[in-house]
matplotlib code that plots the C-alpha trace (Angstrom):
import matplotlib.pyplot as plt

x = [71.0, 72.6, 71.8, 74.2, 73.9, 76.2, 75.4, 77.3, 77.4, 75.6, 77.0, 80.7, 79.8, 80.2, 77.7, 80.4, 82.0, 78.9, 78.0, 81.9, 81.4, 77.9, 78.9, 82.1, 79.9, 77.1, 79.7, 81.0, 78.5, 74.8, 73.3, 74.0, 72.3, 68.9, 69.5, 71.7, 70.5, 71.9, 71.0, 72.0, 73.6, 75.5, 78.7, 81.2, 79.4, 80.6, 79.9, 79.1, 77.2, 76.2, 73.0, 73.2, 76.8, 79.2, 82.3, 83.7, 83.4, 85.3, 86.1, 88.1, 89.7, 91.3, 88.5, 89.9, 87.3, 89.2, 89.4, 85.8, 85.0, 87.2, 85.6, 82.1, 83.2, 84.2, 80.9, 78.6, 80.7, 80.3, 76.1]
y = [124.7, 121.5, 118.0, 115.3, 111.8, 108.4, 105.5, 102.7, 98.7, 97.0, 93.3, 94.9, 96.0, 99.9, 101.7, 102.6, 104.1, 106.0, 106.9, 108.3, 110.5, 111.6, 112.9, 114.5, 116.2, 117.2, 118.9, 120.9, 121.6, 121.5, 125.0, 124.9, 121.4, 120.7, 117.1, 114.1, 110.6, 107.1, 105.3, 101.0, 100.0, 96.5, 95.8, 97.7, 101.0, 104.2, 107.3, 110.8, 113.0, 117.2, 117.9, 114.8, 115.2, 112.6, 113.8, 110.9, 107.6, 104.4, 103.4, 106.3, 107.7, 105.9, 106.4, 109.3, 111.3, 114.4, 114.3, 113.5, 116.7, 118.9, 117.6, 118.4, 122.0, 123.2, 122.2, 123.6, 126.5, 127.1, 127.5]
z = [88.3, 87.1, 87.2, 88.1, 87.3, 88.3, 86.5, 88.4, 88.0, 90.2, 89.5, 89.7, 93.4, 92.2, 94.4, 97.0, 94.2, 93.6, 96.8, 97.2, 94.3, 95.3, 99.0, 97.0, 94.5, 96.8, 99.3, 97.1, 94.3, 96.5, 96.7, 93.0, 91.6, 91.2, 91.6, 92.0, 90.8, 91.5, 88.2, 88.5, 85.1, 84.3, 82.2, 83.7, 83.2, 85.9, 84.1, 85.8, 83.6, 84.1, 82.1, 79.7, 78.7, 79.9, 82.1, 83.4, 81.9, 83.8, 80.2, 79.1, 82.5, 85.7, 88.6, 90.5, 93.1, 93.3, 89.1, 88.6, 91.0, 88.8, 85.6, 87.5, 88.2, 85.1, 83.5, 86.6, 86.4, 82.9, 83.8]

ax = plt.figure().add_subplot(projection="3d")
ax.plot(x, y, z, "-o")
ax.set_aspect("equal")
plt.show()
């Protein structure tokens, strides 16, 4: 079982962003994570991480739901 974790700016206004990719991830991903945290972060930050390692981070990669799901996959897959 996996962990998920979005770390979204709250000054930026990001949690719908969050949210998005939460309700994306748990639909397809839920009888196989043990949990999916909302962290609040500042400066710009949106990363989604699987067990600690970053898979998407706003910094690197244009935001795209549908990406960060695939990104998700092939690292819950891989458990």
């Amino acid at each position: 079982m996996s962990t998920i974790e979005i770390e979204y700016c709250v000054p930026c206004g990001f949690l719908d962003r969050a949210l998005t990719v939460e309700e994306a991830i748990c639909r397809q991903f839920a009888d196989q994570l043990e949990r999916v945290s909302l962290v609040m972060g500042d400066h710009g930050v949106f990363v989604v991480r699987v067990d600690d390692e970053i898979v998407f981070d706003k910094a690197d990669d244009d935001f795209d739901v549908d990406d960060i799901v695939r990104q998700v996959r092939s690292h819950v897959a891989a458990r």
